[in-house]
Steps between C-alpha positions, in 0.01 A plus 500: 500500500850537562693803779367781258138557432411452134563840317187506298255435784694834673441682313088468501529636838586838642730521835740660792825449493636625822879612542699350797502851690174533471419123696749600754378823526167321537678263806670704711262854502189628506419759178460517155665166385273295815198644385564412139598111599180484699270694345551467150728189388249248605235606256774481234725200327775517613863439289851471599799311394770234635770873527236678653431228800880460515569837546232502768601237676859661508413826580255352846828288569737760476351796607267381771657158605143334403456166349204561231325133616460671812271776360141393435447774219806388317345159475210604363614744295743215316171288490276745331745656263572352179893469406510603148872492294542938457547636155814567374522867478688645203712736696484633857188697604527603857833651711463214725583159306266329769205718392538371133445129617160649651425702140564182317299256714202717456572532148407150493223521709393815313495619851206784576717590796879447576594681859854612487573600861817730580 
Protein backbone atom coordinates (compact mmCIF):
# COMPACT_ATOMS: atom_id res chain seq x y z
CA UNK A 1 0.00 0.00 0.00
CA UNK A 2 1.41 3.13 -0.99
CA UNK A 3 0.93 7.10 1.17
CA UNK A 4 -2.90 6.92 0.28
CA UNK A 5 -5.15 4.19 1.47
CA UNK A 6 -6.66 2.20 -1.39
CA UNK A 7 -9.91 4.04 -2.54
CA UNK A 8 -12.09 1.05 -2.83
CA UNK A 9 -11.40 -0.44 0.60
CA UNK A 10 -12.58 3.41 1.90
CA UNK A 11 -15.07 3.43 0.95
CA UNK A 12 -16.52 0.01 2.77
CA UNK A 13 -16.10 1.95 5.84
CA UNK A 14 -17.88 4.89 7.38
CA UNK A 15 -15.69 7.76 9.27
CA UNK A 16 -14.77 11.34 11.03
CA UNK A 17 -13.03 13.60 9.37
CA UNK A 18 -12.14 16.26 11.79
CA UNK A 19 -11.29 19.98 10.66
CA UNK A 20 -8.02 21.56 12.00
CA UNK A 21 -10.05 24.04 14.37
CA UNK A 22 -11.79 21.58 15.68
CA UNK A 23 -8.26 19.42 16.95
CA UNK A 24 -6.98 22.65 18.22
CA UNK A 25 -9.99 23.55 19.68
CA UNK A 26 -9.78 20.05 21.15
CA UNK A 27 -5.84 21.01 22.48
CA UNK A 28 -5.90 24.06 23.95
CA UNK A 29 -9.74 24.14 25.80
CA UNK A 30 -12.05 22.42 27.54
CA UNK A 31 -15.82 22.30 25.67
CA UNK A 32 -17.57 21.11 22.91
CA UNK A 33 -14.66 20.23 20.47
CA UNK A 34 -12.63 18.22 23.79
CA UNK A 35 -15.53 16.31 24.50
CA UNK A 36 -16.05 15.31 20.89
CA UNK A 37 -12.09 14.22 20.48
CA UNK A 38 -12.47 12.18 23.63
CA UNK A 39 -15.64 11.00 23.76
CA UNK A 40 -16.62 10.23 20.43
CA UNK A 41 -13.62 9.99 17.76
CA UNK A 42 -12.19 6.93 19.29
CA UNK A 43 -15.17 4.74 18.62
CA UNK A 44 -14.99 6.04 15.03
CA UNK A 45 -12.34 5.67 11.87
CA UNK A 46 -10.87 8.24 11.63
CA UNK A 47 -9.74 10.16 8.01
CA UNK A 48 -7.64 13.04 7.20
CA UNK A 49 -5.31 14.04 4.51
CA UNK A 50 -1.47 15.09 3.89
CA UNK A 51 -3.25 19.34 3.67
CA UNK A 52 -5.15 18.68 6.57
CA UNK A 53 -1.99 17.49 8.91
CA UNK A 54 -0.02 20.29 7.21
CA UNK A 55 -2.26 22.81 8.01
CA UNK A 56 -2.28 21.48 11.55
CA UNK A 57 1.00 21.33 12.06
CA UNK A 58 1.22 25.05 10.82
CA UNK A 59 -1.45 26.39 12.59
CA UNK A 60 0.19 24.63 16.40
CA UNK A 61 3.54 26.23 15.04
CA UNK A 62 2.33 29.47 14.30
CA UNK A 63 -0.24 30.22 16.52
CA UNK A 64 0.88 28.50 19.68
CA UNK A 65 4.74 28.15 19.15
CA UNK A 66 4.19 24.16 19.60
CA UNK A 67 6.08 21.55 17.79
CA UNK A 68 3.24 18.79 16.96
CA UNK A 69 5.96 15.73 17.98
CA UNK A 70 5.71 17.24 21.22
CA UNK A 71 1.95 16.57 21.64
CA UNK A 72 1.05 12.96 22.50
CA UNK A 73 -2.56 13.27 20.90
CA UNK A 74 -1.15 14.53 17.68
CA UNK A 75 0.86 11.37 17.45
CA UNK A 76 -1.75 9.28 17.81
CA UNK A 77 -4.11 10.94 16.04
CA UNK A 78 -1.57 10.76 12.73
CA UNK A 79 -1.26 6.98 13.71
CA UNK A 80 -4.88 6.09 13.79
CA UNK A 81 -6.11 8.20 10.95
CA UNK A 82 -5.95 7.05 7.53
CA UNK A 83 -4.46 9.70 4.86
CA UNK A 84 -6.71 9.34 1.99
CA UNK A 85 -5.96 11.65 -1.51
CA UNK A 86 -9.51 14.26 -1.16
CA UNK A 87 -11.85 14.41 -4.06
CA UNK A 88 -11.61 16.89 -6.46
CA UNK A 89 -14.57 19.02 -5.97
CA UNK A 90 -16.21 20.45 -9.09
CA UNK A 91 -16.42 23.97 -7.88
CA UNK A 92 -16.07 25.58 -4.44
CA UNK A 93 -18.52 24.51 -1.70
CA UNK A 94 -17.76 26.30 1.48
CA UNK A 95 -16.71 30.34 2.09
CA UNK A 96 -13.61 29.11 3.61
CA UNK A 97 -11.32 27.34 0.84
CA UNK A 98 -9.79 25.32 3.87
CA UNK A 99 -13.23 23.90 4.75
CA UNK A 100 -13.56 22.45 1.14
CA UNK A 101 -10.30 20.30 1.61
CA UNK A 102 -12.29 18.89 4.79
CA UNK A 103 -15.73 18.39 2.44
CA UNK A 104 -13.66 16.62 -0.10
CA UNK A 105 -11.63 14.31 2.16
CA UNK A 106 -14.81 13.04 3.60
CA UNK A 107 -16.24 12.77 0.30
CA UNK A 108 -13.82 10.11 -0.08
CA UNK A 109 -14.28 8.64 3.04
CA UNK A 110 -18.05 9.00 2.58
CA UNK A 111 -17.57 10.60 5.88
CA UNK A 112 -20.77 10.07 8.48
CA UNK A 113 -19.36 13.11 10.24
CA UNK A 114 -17.04 16.01 9.05
CA UNK A 115 -16.61 18.76 12.10
CA UNK A 116 -16.10 22.12 10.60
CA UNK A 117 -15.10 24.26 13.59
CA UNK A 118 -15.30 28.24 13.32
Amino acid sequence: MGLYTDEARVRQRRGVVCDTNVLVAALVAEGLCRDLVKRRLPAHDLFTSKALLDELTETLRRKFGVEPRDIPFLKAYRERAELVAPAKLEQPVCRDPDDDVVLAVAAVAESTLHSLGR
